[in-house]
N, C-alpha and C positions, 0 to 999 in steps of 0.2 A: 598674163602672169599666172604662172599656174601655181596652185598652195600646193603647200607641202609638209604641211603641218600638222593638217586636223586629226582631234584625239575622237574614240567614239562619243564621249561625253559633249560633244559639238554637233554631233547628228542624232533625227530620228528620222526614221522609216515608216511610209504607208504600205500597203496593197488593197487594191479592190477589184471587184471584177462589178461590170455591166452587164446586170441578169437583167432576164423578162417579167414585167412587176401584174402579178396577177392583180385583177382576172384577163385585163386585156395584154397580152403576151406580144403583141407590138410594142409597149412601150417599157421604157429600158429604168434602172435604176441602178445605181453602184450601192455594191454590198462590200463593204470591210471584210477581211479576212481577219484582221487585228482587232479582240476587244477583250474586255474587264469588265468585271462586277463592280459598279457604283452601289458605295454603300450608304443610306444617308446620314448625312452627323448635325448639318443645318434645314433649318426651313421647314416648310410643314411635310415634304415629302416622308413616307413610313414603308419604305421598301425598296429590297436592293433591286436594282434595273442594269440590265446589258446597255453599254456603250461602248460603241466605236473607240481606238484610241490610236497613236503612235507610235511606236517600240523603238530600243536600241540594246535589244537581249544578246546579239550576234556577235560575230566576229570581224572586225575591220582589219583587213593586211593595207597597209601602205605598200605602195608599188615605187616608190620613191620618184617617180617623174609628174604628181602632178593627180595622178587616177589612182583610185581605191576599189579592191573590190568589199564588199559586204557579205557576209555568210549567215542567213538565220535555216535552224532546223527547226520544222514545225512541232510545236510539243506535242503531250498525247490528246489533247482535246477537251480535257480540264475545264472548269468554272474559268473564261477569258482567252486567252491565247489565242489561236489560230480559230476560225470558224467558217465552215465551209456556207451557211447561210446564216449566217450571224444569229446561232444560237450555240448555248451552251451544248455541250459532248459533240458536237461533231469538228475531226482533225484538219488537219489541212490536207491530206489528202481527197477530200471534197473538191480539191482544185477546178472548177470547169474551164479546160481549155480550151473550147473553143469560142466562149466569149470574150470581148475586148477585156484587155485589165488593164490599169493604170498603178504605176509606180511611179512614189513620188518622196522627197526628202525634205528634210526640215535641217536649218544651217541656224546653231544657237549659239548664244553667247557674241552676238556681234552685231553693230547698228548695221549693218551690211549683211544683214539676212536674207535669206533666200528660199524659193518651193519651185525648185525645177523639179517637174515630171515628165513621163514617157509612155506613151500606151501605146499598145501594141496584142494582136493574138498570140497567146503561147503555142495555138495549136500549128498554125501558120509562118507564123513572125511577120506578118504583114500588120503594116503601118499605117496602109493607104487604104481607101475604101474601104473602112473598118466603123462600125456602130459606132457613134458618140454621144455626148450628151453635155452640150454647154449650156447653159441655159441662163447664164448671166455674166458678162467677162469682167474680168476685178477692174478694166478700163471705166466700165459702166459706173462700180461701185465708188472709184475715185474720183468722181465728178463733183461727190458731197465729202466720202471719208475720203481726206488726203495726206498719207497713204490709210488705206485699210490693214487696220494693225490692230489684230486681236491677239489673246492669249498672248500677255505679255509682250507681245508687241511682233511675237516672232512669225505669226499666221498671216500671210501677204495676199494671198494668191487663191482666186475661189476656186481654180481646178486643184489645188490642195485639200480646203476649205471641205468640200464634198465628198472626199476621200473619207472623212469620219461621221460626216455630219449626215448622215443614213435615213431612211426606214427603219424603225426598231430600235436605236439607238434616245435613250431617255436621260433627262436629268433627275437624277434621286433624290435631289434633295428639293425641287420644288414636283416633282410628279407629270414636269413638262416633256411634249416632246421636244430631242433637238435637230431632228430631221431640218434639214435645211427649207427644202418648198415649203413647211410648216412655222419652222421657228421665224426665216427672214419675214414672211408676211407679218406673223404676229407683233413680232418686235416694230415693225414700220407702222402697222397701225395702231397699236399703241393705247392710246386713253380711249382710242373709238372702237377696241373691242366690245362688244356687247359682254361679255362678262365683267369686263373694268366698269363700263357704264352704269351694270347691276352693283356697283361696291364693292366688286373682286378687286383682283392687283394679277398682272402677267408679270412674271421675273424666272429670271437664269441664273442659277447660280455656279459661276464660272471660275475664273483659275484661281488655283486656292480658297475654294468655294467663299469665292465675294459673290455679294448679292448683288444684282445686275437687273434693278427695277424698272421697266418701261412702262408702266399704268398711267405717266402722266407727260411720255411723247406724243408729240401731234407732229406729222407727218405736212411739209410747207407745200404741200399741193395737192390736186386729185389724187385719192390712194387708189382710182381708175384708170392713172396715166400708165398703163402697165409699160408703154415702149418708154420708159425713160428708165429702165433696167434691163426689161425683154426686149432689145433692137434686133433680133435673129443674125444676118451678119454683119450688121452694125456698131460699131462699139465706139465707147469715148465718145470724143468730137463726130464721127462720120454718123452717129445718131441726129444730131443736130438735122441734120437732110430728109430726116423722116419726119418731122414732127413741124405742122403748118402755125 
């Protein structure tokens, strides 16, 4: 059934591209093109910090059957907007096309939300034997979270997920990072962080800057079982087959 309805205020937009994460240039990381100056208002954070985010700046035409296209112009490179390596003054002309990029959409306002994306080279248009980087499928993460529903409920999907959740990308208002390989470990371990353990506290503080305290999770089994999230191409249930 195809919609025919949606307004732009019902979508946002990612882009990233998969750079080589220095020092070793074999391994890959997605970089945001889309980010914002977080400024802090809660928490002990005391400094604005670059983060990743979502847009819906553009132009949406309804094609009336069902498909939409979407139009953004990249601004001029400003404090947020486009960035070619997710910092401040560089435009979106920074484009590297001949790394894989990943586009992906956010569908709001409806229990029936959605984060279809698509990667692909710009320089190519190849789809197929092209860098990737999954590194945990949202199959894996619904085993415990069911469904995996963050940011108010509308973030499903970790090849979304990682679209913003970067290298370089920080929460302001606690000083954390929220690079994904950093933040998920943290959050999982929990009260057994050695700074929790010291009489710190780990917390996020997330949409509509709620505070989002993990210092007194405990995680229900080895936090060494790494294949009960990392299966490589195993996922969900077809993990079960690895694990004796």
């Amino acid at each position: 059934m195809p919609i025919t309805d949606l307004a732009l205020e019902n979508l946002r937009f990612v882009i990233a591209k998969l750079q080589p994460s220095p020092p070793v240039q074999s391994h890959r990381q997605l970089q945001s093109y889309i980010n914002r100056i977080e400024r802090p208002g809660v928490g002990p954070g005391n400094a604005a910090k670059l983060q990743a985010t979502a847009e819906s700046g553009g132009e949406l035409h309804n094609n009336g059957n069902g498909s939409y296209t979407y139009t953004r112009n990249p601004p001029d490179g400003s404090a947020g907007g486009y960035a070619g390596t997710g910092r401040r003054g560089r435009s979106g002309s920074q484009l590297r096309s001949h790394f894989t990029h990943r586009v992906a959409i956010q569908f709001d306002g409806s229990r029936d939300t959605a984060n279809p994306h698509y990667d692909w080279v710009p320089a190519s248009g190849a789809t197929q034997g092209i860098f990737s980087m999954d590194i945990a499928a949202t199959a894996s993460c619904n085993r415990c979270h069911d469904p995996l529903a963050i940011h108010a409920g509308n973030w499903r999907e970790m090849a979304y997920c990682v679209t913003c959740h970067n290298a370089g990308s920080t929460d302001a208002n606690s000083g954390n990072s929220v690079d994904m390989k950093v933040m998920i470990h943290k959050i999982h371990r929990g009260a057994a962080l050695p700074s929790v353990e010291a009489g710190g506290e780990y917390a996020i503080y997330g949409f509509r800057d709620s505070k989002h305290d993990y210092s007194k999770l405990h995680y229900p089994q080895d936090i060494r079982n790494c294949v009960n999230c990392h299966a490589g191409t195993a996922t969900g249930g077809d993990r079960d087959n690895l694990v004796s």
